[in-house]
C-alpha positions as CSV (number, residue, x, y, z in Angstrom):
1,X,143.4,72.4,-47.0
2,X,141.2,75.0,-45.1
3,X,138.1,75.6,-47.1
4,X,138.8,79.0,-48.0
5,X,141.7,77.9,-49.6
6,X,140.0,74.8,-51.6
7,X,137.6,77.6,-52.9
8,X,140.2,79.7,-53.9
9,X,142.2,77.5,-55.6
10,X,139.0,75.4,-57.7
11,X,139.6,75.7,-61.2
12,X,138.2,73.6,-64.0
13,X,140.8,71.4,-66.0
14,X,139.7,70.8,-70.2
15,X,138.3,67.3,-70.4
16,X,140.3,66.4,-73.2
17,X,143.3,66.9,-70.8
18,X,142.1,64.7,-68.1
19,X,143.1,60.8,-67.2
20,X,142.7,58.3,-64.5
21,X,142.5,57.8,-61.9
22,X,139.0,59.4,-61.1
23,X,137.5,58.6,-58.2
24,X,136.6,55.3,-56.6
25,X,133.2,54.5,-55.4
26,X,133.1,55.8,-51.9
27,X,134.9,59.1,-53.1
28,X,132.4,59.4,-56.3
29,X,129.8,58.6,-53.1
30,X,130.9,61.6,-51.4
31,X,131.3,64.0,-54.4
32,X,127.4,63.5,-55.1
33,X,126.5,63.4,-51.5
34,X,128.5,66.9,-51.1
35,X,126.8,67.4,-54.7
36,X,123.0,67.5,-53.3
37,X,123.7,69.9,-50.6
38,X,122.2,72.8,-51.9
39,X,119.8,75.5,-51.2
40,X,116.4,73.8,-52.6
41,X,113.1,76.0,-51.5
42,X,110.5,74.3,-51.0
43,X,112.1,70.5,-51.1
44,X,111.5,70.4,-54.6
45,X,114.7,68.6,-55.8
46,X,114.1,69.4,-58.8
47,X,117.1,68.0,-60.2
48,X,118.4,64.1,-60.6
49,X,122.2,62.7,-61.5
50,X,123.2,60.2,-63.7
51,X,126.7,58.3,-63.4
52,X,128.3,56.9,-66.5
53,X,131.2,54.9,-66.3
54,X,133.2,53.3,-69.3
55,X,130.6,51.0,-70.4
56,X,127.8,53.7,-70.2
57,X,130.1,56.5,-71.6
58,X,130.7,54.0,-74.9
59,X,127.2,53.8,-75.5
60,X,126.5,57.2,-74.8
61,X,129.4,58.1,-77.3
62,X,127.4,56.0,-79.8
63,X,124.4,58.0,-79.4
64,X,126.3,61.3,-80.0
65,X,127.4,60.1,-83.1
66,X,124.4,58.8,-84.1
67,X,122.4,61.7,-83.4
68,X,125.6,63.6,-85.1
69,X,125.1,62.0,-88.2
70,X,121.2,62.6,-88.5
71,X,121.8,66.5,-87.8
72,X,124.5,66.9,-90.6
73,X,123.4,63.8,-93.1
74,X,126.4,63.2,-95.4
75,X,128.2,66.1,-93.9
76,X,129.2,64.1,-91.0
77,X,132.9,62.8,-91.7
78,X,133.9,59.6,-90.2
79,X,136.8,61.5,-88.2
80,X,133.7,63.7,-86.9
81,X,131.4,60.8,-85.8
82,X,134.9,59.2,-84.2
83,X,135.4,62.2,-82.2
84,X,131.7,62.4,-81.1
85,X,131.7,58.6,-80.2
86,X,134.6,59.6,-77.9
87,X,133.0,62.5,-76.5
88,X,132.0,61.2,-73.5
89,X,134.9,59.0,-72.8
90,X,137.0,62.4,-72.1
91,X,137.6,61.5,-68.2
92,X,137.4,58.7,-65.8
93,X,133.6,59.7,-64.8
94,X,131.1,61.8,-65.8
95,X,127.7,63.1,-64.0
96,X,125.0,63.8,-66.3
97,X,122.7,66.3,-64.1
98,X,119.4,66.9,-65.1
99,X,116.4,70.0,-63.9
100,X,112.4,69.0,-64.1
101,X,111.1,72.0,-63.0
102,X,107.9,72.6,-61.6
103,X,106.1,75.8,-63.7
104,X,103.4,75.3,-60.9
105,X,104.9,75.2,-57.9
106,X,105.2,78.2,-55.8
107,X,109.0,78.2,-55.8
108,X,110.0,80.5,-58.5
109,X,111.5,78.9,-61.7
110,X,114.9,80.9,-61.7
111,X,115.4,79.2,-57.6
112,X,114.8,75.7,-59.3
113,X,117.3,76.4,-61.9
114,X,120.0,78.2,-59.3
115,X,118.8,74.7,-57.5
116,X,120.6,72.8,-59.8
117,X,123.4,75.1,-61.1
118,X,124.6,75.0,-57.2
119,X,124.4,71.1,-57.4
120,X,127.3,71.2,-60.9
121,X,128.8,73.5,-58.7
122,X,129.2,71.5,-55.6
123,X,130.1,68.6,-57.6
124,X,132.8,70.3,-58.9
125,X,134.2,71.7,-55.2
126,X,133.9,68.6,-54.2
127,X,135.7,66.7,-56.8
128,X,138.6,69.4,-56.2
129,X,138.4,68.7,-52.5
130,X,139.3,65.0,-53.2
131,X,142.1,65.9,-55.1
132,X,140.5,65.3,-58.5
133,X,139.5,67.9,-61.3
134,X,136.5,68.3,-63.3
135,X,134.7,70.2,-66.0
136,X,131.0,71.4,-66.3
137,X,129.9,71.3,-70.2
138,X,127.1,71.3,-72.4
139,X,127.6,71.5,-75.7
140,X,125.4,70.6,-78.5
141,X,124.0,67.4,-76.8
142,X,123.0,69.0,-73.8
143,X,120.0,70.4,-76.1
144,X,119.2,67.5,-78.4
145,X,116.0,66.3,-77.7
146,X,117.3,62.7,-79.0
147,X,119.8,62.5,-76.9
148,X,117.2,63.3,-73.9
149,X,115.2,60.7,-75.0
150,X,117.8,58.2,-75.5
151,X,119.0,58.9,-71.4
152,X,115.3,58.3,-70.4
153,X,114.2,62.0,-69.7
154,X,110.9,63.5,-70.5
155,X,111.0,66.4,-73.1
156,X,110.8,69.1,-70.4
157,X,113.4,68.1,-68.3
158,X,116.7,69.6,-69.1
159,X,120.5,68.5,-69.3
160,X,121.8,71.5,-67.3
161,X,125.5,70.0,-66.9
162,X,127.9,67.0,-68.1
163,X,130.4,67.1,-65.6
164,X,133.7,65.5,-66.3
165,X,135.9,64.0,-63.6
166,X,139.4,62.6,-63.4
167,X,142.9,63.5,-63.0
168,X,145.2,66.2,-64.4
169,X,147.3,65.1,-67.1
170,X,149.2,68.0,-66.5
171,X,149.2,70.3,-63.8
172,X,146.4,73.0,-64.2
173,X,147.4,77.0,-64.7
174,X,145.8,79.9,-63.2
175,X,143.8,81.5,-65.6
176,X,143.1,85.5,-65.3
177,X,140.3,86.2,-63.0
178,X,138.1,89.5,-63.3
179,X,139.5,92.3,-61.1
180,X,137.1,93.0,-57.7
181,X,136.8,96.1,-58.5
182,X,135.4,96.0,-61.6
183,X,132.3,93.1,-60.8
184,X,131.8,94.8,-56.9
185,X,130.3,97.5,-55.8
186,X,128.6,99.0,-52.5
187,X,125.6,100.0,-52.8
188,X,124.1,102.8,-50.2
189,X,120.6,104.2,-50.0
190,X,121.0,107.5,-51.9
């Protein structure tokens, strides 16, 4: 596939809708690889990946519901906490990427955080290139300071992206796209 043509044809697939296989180890070697290539001014690298496989998805999936439970008390349902315990189980493989920017650095804070928005977003290209597809979420965990903790991260750093990867259960749709015309425009010096 020419690259154009892998960009153009990217789309993210709902993680509930994905299966195995995901990727072995020397693809999932070349996703994150592919996944680091990004602008980064200054060196900084200001953002770190963590790879969760079955066993570290169950126990993350325990944390969710655990956490879960101590946000909504006796609100929590048991078919709730079973769907939060599966939460991270949704795919074959799933990144857990991470920001610790540097307030102090010269490198302004909105290039750290593009930084690491370009590194989902090269995962995901190159998840597609391999023939797999993948889905870049947060949701409520993403900003739980608990769950933070529990994945070893200091309270500044930031979960900018869970990215799910596996296989289609079904072939993905097209989805409307926004119309050039209406998110382009030329600009000239008046």
């Amino acid at each position: 596939m020419e690259a154009i043509d892998l960009l153009l044809t990217r789309r993210s697939v709902v993680a509930k809708d994905m299966v195995g296989p995901g990727p072995d180890a020397a693809e999932l070697d070349k996703i994150l690889t592919a996944g680091i290539r990004v602008p980064d001014h200054g060196k900084i690298g200001p953002w770190r990946i963590q790879v969760l496989h079955e066993d570290g998805q169950k126990a993350l999936g325990e944390i969710f519901a655990a956490r879960f439970a101590e946000i909504w008390g006796e609100d929590a349902t048991e078919n709730m906490l079973a769907f939060e315990r599966a939460r991270p189980s949704r795919a074959p493989v799933l990144l857990v990427v991470t920001a610790n920017l540097h307030p102090e650095h010269k490198v302004p804070l909105i290039e750290q955080q593009m930084s690491g928005g370009a590194v989902c977003m090269n995962l995901l290209n190159a998840a597609h290139a391999l023939g797999y597809v993948a889905q870049w979420l947060t949701e409520w965990p993403a900003f739980d300071e608990g769950v933070k903790k529990a994945l070893g991260h200091a309270p500044e750093t930031e979960i900018i992206g869970f990215i799910y990867i596996g296989s289609a259960a079904t072939p993905p749709q097209e989805r409307p796209r926004p119309d050039l015309a209406t998110v382009v425009s030329e600009w000239t010096r008046a």
